[in-house]
C-alpha positions as CSV (number, residue, x, y, z in Angstrom):
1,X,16.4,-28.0,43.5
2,X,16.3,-31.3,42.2
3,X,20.0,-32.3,41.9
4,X,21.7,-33.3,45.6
5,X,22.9,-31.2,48.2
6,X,26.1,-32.8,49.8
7,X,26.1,-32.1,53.8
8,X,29.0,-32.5,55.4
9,X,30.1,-33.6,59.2
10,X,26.2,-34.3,58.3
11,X,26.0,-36.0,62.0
12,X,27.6,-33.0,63.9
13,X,25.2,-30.9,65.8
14,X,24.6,-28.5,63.2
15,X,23.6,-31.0,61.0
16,X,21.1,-32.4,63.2
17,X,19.7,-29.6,63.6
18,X,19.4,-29.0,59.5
19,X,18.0,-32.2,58.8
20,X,15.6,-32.2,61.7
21,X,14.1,-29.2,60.2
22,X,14.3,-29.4,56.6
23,X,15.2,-33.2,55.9
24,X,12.5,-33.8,53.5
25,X,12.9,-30.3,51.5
26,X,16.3,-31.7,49.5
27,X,17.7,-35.1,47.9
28,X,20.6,-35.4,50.8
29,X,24.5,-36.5,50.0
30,X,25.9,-36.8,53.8
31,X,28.9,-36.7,54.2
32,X,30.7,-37.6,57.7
33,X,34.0,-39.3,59.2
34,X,31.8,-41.6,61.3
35,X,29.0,-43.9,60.7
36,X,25.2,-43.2,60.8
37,X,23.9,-44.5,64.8
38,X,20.1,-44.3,62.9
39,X,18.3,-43.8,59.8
40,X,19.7,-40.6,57.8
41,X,17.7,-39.2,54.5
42,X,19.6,-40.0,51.2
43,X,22.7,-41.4,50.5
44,X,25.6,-41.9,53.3
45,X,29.2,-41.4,52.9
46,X,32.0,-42.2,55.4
47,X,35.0,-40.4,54.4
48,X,37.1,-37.4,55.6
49,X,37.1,-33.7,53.9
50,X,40.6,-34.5,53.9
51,X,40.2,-37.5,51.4
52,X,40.4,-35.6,48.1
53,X,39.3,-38.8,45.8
54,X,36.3,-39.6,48.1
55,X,34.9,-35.7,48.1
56,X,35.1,-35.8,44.8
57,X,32.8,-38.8,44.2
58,X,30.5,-37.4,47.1
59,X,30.5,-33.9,45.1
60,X,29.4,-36.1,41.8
61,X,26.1,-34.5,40.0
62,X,25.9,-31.8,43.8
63,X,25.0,-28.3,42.5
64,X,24.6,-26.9,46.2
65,X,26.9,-28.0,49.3
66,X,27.0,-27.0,53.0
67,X,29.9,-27.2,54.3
68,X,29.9,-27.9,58.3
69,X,32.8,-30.7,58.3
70,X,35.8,-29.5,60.6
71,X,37.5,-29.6,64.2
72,X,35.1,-27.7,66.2
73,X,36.8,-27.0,69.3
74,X,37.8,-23.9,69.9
75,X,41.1,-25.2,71.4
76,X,41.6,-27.2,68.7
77,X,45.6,-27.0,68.0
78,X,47.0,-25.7,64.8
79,X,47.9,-29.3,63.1
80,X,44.2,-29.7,63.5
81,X,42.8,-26.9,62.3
82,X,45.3,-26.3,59.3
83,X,44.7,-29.6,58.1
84,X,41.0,-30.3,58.8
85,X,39.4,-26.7,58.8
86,X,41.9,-25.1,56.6
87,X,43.2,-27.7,54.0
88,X,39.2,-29.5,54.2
89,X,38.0,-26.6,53.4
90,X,40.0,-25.5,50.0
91,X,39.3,-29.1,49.1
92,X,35.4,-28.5,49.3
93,X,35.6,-25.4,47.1
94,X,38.6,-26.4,45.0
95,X,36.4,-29.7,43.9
96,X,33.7,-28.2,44.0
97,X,34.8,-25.4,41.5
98,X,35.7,-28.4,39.4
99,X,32.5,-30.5,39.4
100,X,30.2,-27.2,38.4
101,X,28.4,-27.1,41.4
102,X,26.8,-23.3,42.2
103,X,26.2,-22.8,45.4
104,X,28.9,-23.4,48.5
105,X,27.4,-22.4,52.2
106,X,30.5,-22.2,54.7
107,X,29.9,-22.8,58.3
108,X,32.1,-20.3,59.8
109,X,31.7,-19.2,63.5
110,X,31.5,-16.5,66.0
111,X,35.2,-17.1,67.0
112,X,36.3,-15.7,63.5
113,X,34.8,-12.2,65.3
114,X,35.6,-13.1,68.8
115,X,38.3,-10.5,69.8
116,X,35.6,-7.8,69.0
117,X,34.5,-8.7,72.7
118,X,36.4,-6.0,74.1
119,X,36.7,-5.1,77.8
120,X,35.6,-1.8,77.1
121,X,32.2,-3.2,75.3
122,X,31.5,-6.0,77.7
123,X,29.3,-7.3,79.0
124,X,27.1,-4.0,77.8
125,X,27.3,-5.2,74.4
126,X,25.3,-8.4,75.4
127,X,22.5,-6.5,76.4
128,X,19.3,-5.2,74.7
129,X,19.7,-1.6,75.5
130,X,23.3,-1.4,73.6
131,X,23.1,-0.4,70.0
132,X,26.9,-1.7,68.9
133,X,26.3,-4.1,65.7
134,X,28.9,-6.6,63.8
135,X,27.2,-7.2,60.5
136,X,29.2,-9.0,58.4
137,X,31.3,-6.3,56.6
138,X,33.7,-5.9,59.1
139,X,37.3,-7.8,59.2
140,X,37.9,-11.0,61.0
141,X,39.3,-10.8,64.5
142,X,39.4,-14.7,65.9
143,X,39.5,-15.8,69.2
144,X,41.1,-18.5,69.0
145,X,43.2,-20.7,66.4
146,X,39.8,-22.5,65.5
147,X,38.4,-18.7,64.9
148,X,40.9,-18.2,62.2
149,X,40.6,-21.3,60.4
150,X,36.8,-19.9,59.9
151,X,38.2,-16.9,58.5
152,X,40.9,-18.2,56.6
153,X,37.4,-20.7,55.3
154,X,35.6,-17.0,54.5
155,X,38.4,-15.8,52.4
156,X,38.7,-19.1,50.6
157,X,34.9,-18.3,49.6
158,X,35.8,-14.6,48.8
159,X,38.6,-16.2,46.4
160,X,36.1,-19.3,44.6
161,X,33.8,-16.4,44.3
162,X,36.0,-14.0,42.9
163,X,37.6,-16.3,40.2
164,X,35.7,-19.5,39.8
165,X,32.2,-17.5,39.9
166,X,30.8,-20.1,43.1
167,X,27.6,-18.8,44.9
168,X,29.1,-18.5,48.4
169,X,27.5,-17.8,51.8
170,X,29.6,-17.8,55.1
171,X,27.4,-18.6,58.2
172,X,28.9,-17.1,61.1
173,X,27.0,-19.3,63.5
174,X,26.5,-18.0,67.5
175,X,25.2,-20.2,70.1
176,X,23.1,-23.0,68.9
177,X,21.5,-24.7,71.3
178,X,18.8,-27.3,71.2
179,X,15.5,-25.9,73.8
180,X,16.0,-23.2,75.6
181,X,19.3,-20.6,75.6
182,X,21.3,-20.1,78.6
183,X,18.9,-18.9,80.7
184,X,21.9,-17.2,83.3
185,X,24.4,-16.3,80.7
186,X,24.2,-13.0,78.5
187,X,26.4,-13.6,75.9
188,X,24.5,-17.2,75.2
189,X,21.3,-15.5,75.3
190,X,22.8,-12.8,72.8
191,X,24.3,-14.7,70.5
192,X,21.6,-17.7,70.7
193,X,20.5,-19.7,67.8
194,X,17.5,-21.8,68.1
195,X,17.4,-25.6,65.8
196,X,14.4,-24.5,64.2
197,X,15.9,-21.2,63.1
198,X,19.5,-22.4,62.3
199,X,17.0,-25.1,59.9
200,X,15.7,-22.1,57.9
201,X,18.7,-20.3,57.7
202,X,20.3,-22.8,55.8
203,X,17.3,-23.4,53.8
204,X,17.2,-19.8,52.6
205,X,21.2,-20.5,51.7
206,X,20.0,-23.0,49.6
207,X,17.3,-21.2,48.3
208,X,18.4,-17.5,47.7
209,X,20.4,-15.9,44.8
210,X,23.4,-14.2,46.2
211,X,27.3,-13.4,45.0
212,X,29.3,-13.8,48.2
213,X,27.6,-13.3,51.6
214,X,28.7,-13.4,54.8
215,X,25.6,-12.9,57.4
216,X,25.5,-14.3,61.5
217,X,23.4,-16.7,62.3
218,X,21.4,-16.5,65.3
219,X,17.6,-16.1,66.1
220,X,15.8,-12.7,66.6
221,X,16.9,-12.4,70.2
222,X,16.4,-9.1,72.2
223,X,20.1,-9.2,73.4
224,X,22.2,-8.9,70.1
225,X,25.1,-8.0,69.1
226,X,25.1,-9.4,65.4
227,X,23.4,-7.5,63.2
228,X,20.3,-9.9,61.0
229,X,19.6,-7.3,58.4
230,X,21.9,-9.0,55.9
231,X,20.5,-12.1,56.4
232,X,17.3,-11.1,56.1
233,X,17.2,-8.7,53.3
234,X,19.3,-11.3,50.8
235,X,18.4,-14.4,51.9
236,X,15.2,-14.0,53.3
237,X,15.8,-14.9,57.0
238,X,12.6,-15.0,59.0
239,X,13.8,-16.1,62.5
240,X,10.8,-17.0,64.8
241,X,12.6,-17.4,68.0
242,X,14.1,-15.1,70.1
243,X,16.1,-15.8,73.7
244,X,14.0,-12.9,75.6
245,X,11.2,-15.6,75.4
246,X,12.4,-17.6,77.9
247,X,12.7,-14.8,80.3
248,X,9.9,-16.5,82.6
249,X,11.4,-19.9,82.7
250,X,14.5,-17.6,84.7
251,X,12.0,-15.6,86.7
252,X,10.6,-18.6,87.9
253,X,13.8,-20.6,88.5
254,X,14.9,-18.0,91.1
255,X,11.5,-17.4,92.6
C-alpha cells in the first residue's frame, strides 16, 4: 500500500506497540492530541478526533486508517465517552467515507463483551479446560460506559459498511501487555495479547480483503475465552505467543 495510513492516539499504548512492530511496513499519518516525546515514522499531527477540520486534512490522500484515538478508561464518565469515543468516532468514518479512503480498522475492546463474565462461567471460563467461546458474532454486552462507546464504535462500522461500502474491521482488543502476561491472574493470562502479536494483527487489517469483521484480539494463549478462528481464517492471523509460555517464570516465582 503506497498511499498513507493515518494512526490515531498514534502515542497511546496500542500504538506503540503497532509501530514498534511494523513501523517501517507503511508511509505513517499519526494522529494524536499530544506531542511526540521522540522520533515517530512519517508525518505528525497534533489535533483531537473531535476537531472535524483537522481529521479531515489528516485523512487527505489516507486509503487505510486505524482508528485507536479515544478515552480509554474504563470509568471514563459518559460526557467523555459520548463525545470522544462516540462522537470521534462517527467523525473518523463520516470523513473518511467522504475522502474515499477503503479500509477503516476500529479499536474496540473487551469491555464492549464484558458482562458475558457471568458468575455462573467464572473463573472456569478463564481456564484451558473450558470449551465456552465469544467469537465475534455475538451481541455486545459492555461492562462499563467505555464498553458501550466500543459497541456503539462497531455499529458505526456495521452502518459505513452497510451504506458507504468502507472496508471495516473492529478489534476487540484483551489484555495487551508489554513482556510477560499476568503471571497470577487468569483472566489476564486468558485474554492476553502480546506487542508483537497485537503488531501483526493490525498488519493483516491492513493487509486482508474483508466486508465488515469483527474478530478479538489476543495471542494464542492456552486459557481463552475468545475464539481466533475469525481472525485467522480472514485476515490471516498467525499469533506466535501464547500466555501458557510463561508458566515457568510462575513456577519459579513461588518455588
Amino acid at each position: 500500500m503506497d498511499e498513507p495510513v493515518l494512526l490515531t492516539g498514534a502515542s497511546g499504548r496500542v500504538g506503540s506497540a503497532i509501530l514498534g512492530g511494523i513501523a517501517d511496513e507503511y508511509d505513517w499519518r499519526l494522529l494524536d492530541q499530544e506531542p511526540p516525546t521522540g522520533d515517530t515514522p512519517g508525518e505528525y499531527v497534533v489535533a483531537d478526533v473531535t476537531n472535524e477540520a483537522a481529521l479531515r486534512n489528516a485523512m487527505k490522500d489516507v486509503r487505510a486508517v486505524i482508528h485507536l484515538a479515544g478515552d480509554p478508561r474504563p470509568e471514563a464518565p459518559w460526557n467523555s465517552v459520548l463525545e470522544n469515543n462516540i462522537d470521534g468516532t462517527k467523525k473518523v468514518f463520516d470523513i473518511a467515507a467522504q475522502t474515499g479512503v477503503e479500509k477503516v480498522v476500529f479499536a474496540s475492546s473487551n469491555h464492549a463483551v464484558g458482562a458475558y463474565e457471568t458468575e455462573d462461567r467464572t473463573p472456569d471460563m478463564y481456564r484451558d479446560n473450558h470449551e465456552y467461546r465469544l467469537d465475534g458474532s455475538e451481541l455486545p454486552r459492555p461492562s462499563n460506559l467505555y464498553g458501550v462507546s466500543k459497541a456503539a464504535g462497531e455499529t458505526l462500522g456495521r452502518y459505513y459498511h452497510d451504506h458507504y461500502d468502507l472496508s471495516v474491521a473492529c478489534v476487540r482488543i484483551g489484555n495487551l501487555t508489554k513482556g510477560h502476561p499476568p503471571i497470577d491472574y487468569e483472566r489476564g493470562q486468558a485474554m492476553w495479547l502480546s506487542y508483537r502479536d497485537c503488531a501483526h494483527l493490525f498488519d493483516r487489517c491492513i493487509k486482508a480483503d474483508y466486508d465488515y469483521e469483527i474478530v478479538y484480539g489476543i495471542s494464542d494463549n492456552d486459557r481463552k475465552y475468545y475464539s481466533l478462528e475469525r481472525a485467522k481464517d480472514v485476515l490471516g492471523y498467525d499469533p506466535r505467543d501464547n500466555s501458557a509460555e510463561f508458566d515457568g517464570e510462575k513456577k519459579a516465582q513461588t518455588e
